[in-house]
C-alpha positions in Angstrom: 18.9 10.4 25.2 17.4 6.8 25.7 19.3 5.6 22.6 17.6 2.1 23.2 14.0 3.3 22.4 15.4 4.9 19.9 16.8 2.0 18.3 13.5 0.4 18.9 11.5 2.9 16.9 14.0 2.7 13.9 13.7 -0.7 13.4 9.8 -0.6 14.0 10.1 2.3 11.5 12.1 0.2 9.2 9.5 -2.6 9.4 6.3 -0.7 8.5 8.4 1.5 5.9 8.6 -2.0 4.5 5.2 -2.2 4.1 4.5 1.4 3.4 6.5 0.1 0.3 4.6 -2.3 -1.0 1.7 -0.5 -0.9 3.3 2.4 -2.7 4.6 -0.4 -5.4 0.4 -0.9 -5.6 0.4 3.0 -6.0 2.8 3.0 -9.1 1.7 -0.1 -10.8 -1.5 1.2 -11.2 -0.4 4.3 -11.8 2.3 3.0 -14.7 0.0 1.0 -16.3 -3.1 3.3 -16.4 -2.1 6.7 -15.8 -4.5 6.9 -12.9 -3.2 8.0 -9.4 -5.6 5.5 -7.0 -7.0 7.5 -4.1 -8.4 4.5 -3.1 -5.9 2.4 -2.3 -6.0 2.1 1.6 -9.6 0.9 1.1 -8.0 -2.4 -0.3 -6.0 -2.3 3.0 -9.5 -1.7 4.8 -11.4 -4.0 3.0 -8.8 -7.3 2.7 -8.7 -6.7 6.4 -11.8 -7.1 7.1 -13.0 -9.9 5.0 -9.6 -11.6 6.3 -11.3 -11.0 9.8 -14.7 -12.3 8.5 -13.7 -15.8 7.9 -11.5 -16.1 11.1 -14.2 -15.6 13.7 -17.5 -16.4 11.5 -16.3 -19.3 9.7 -13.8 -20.3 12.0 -10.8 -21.0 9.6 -7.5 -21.1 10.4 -5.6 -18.8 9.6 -3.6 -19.1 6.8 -6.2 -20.8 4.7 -8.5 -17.7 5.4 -5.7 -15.0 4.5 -5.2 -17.0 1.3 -8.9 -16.8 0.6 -8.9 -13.4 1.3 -6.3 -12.3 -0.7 -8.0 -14.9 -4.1 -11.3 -12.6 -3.0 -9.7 -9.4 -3.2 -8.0 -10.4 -6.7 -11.6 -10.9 -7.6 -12.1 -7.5 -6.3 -10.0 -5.4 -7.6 -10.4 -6.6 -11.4 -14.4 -6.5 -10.9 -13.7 -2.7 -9.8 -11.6 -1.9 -12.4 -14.3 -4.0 -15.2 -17.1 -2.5 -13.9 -16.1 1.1 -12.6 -13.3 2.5 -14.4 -12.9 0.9 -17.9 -15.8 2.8 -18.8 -13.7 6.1 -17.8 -11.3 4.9 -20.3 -10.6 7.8 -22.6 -12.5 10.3 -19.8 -9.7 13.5 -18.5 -7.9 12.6 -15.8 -9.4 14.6 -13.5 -12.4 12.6 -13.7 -11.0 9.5 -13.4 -9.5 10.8 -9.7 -12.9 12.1 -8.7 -14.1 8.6 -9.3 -11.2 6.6 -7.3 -11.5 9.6 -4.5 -15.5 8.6 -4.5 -14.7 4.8 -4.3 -12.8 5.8 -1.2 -15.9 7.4 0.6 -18.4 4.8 -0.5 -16.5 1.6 0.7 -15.7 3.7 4.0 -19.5 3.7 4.4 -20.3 0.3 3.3 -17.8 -1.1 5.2 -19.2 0.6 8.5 -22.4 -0.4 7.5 -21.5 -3.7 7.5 -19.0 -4.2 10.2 -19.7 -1.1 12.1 -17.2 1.4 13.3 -15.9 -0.2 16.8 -12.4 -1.4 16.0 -11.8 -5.7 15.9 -9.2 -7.6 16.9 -8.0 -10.9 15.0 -8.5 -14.1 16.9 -4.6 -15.1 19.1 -2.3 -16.3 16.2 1.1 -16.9 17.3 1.2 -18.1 21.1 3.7 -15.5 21.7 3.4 -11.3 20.7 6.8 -10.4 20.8 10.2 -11.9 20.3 13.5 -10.5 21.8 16.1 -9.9 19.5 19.6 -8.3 20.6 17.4 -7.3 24.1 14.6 -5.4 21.5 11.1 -6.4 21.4 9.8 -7.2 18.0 6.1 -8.2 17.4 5.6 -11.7 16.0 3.3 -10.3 13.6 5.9 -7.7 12.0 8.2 -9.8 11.4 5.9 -12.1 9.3 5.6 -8.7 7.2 8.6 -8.3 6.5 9.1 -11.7 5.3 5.9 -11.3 3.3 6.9 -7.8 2.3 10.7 -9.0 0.8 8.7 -12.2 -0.7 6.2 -9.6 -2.7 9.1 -7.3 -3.8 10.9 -10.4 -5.0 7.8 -11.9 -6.7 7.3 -8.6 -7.8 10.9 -8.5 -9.9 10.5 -12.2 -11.3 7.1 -11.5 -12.6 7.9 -8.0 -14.5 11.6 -9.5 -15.2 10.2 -12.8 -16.8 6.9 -13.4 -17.3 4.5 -12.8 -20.1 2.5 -11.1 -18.7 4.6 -8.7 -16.6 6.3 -8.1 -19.6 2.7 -7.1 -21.2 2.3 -4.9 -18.2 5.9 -2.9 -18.7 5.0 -2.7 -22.3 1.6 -0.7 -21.5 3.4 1.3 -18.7 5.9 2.6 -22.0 3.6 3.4 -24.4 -0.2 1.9 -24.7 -0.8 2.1 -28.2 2.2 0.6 -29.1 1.6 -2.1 -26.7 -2.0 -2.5 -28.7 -0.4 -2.5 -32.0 1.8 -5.3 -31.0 -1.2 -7.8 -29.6 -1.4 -6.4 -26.0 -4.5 -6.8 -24.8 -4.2 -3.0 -23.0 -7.9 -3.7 -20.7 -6.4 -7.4 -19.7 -3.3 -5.5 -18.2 -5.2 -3.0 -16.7 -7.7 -5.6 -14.9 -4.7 -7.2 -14.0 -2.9 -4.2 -12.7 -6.2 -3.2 -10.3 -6.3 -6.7 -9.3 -2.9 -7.5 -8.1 -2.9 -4.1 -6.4 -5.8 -5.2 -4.5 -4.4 -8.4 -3.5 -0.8 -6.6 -2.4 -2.7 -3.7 -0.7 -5.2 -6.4 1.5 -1.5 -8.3 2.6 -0.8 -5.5 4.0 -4.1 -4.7 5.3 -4.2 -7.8 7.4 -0.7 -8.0 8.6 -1.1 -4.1 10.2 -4.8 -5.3 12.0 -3.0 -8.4 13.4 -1.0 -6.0 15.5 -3.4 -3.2 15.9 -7.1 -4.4 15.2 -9.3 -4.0 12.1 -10.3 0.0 11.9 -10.9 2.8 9.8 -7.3 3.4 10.6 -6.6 1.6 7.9 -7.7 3.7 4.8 -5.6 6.3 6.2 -2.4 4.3 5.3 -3.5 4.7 1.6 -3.2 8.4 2.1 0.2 7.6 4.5 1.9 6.3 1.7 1.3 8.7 -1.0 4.4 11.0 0.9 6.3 7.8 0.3 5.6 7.6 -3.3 6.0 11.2 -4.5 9.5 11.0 -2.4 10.3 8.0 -4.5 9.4 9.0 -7.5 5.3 8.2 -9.1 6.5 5.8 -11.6 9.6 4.3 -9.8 8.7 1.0 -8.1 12.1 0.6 -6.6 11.5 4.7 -5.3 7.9 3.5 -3.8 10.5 1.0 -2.1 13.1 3.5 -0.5 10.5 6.2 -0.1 8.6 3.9 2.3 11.0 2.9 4.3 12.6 6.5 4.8 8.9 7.5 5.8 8.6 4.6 8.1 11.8 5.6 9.9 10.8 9.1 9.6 7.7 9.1 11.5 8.9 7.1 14.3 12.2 9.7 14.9 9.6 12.5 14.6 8.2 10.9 17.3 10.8 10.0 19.3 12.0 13.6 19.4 8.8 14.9 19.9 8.0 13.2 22.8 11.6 13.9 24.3 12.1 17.2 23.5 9.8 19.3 21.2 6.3 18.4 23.2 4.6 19.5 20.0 1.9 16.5 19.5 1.0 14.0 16.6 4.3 14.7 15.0 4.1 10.9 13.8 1.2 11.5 11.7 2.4 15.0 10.4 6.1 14.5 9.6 5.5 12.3 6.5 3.3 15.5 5.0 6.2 17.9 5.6 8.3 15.9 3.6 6.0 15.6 0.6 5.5 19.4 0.8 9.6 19.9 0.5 9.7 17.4 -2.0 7.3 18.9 -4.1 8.9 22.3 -3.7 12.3 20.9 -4.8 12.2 17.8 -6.9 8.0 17.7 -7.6 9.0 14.2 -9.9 11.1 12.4 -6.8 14.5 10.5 -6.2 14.1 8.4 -8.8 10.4 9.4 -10.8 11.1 10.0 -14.8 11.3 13.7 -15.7 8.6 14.1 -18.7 9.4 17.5 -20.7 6.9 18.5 -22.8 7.0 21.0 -25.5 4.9 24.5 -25.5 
């Protein structure tokens, strides 16, 4: 067993769980604070991406100022979409509301290859350097400014529900919405709020993954990737979306691993998160950590 590869593809795993986390913290915030499950979430991945993209090689900007524009665009984004798109579906059935996010997925699939086509990009050289050695492994430059950036949103993420007003607003509305109204809430300003910082956390992401492997409709997929991660976790547990991602980050990779050295099956990386949301639905459908709601018949 080449136990250094293997090393290699659980920290990598461990990396992009990281971010498979906060983009599943995206999945239950929105979900938490609207009741809606977003199926288009890994369009704010493919979109951030490519507007990041955008002002690096047609404007020229460095790169930090035009991530940060990127991300204050995609805030602008998200709270439009939710303004203009869904609070009209407020008080629709679920169901519908679903339908709408799954047919926001397919349209900004299309626009987006209308606009950009479909040939993947790459981001103009960042770092003068790819990789780094750490104890004789090879770590992209590129993940480990995602991980700081990941631990910096999860922190940001427990000061601004822990202290603020407004994420205090936000867990309010998550509890019980017209309760939250009935004690000043403004329920529409959290859930603008909600879609936008999802946005903004789900293009971070976005950006980070196509400065390692190109701009893509790879992408949108994650959105999809991560939903394994989330129902493991728990729907409305943000610490769950957390744990589930990494275990699904490390996951893959050992599926891989073993699949290329002993099982020859094929595209075991892609699958292996899928199996587990199957089993998990068979045997705890609510997750590690999700809230148990029992209803009476």
């Amino acid at each position: 067993m080449n136990f250094e590869l293997l090393l290699q593809l659980v920290i990598n795993g461990l990396i992009v769980g990281l971010l498979y986390g906060v983009v599943g913290m995206c999945f239950v915030l929105v979900y938490k604070s609207t009741q809606i499950v977003n199926f288009a979430q890994g369009e704010f991945l493919l979109v951030g991406a490519w507007v990041c993209w955008a002002l690096l090689v047609y404007l020229e900007l460095p790169f930090f100022l035009g991530f940060l524009l990127s991300l204050a665009f995609m805030a602008l984004f998200g709270v439009a979409l939710q303004m203009i798109v869904l609070r009209p579906m407020i008080g629709e059935p679920i169901i519908s509301v679903i339908m709408v996010t799954i047919g926001l997925s397919i349209f900004f699939q299309s626009l987006v290859k209308w606009i950009f086509g479909v040939a993947p990009a790459n981001y103009p050289p960042i770092f003068e350097t790819h990789s780094v050695a750490i104890f004789g492994l090879h770590i992209e430059l590129a993940y480990l400014l995602s991980t700081v950036i990941a631990l910096f949103i999860m922190v940001g993420f427990y000061l601004f529900f822990k202290h603020s007003k407004h994420g205090l607003a936000m867990r309010a509305t998550a509890f019980d919405q017209q309760v939250a109204q009935s004690l000043g809430i403004s329920v529409k300003q959290v859930f603008a709020m909600s879609w936008g910082i999802a946005a903004t956390v789900s293009a971070t992401a976005g950006v980070v993954i196509g400065m390692v492997n190109g701009v893509s409709d790879a992408l949108s997929v994650m959105g999809i990737k991560v939903f394994p991660a989330v129902i493991l976790g728990g729907l409305d547990s943000i610490v769950g979306a957390i744990i589930g991602g990494m275990v699904i980050g490390v996951l893959e990779n050992l599926a891989e691993f073993f699949d290329s050295q002993y099982f020859h099956l094929g595209n075991m990386y892609d699958i292996a998160p899928f199996y587990v949301l199957l089993v998990i639905l068979w045997f705890k459908p609510y997750g590690l950590f999700g809230t148990r709601d029992i209803e009476r018949i």
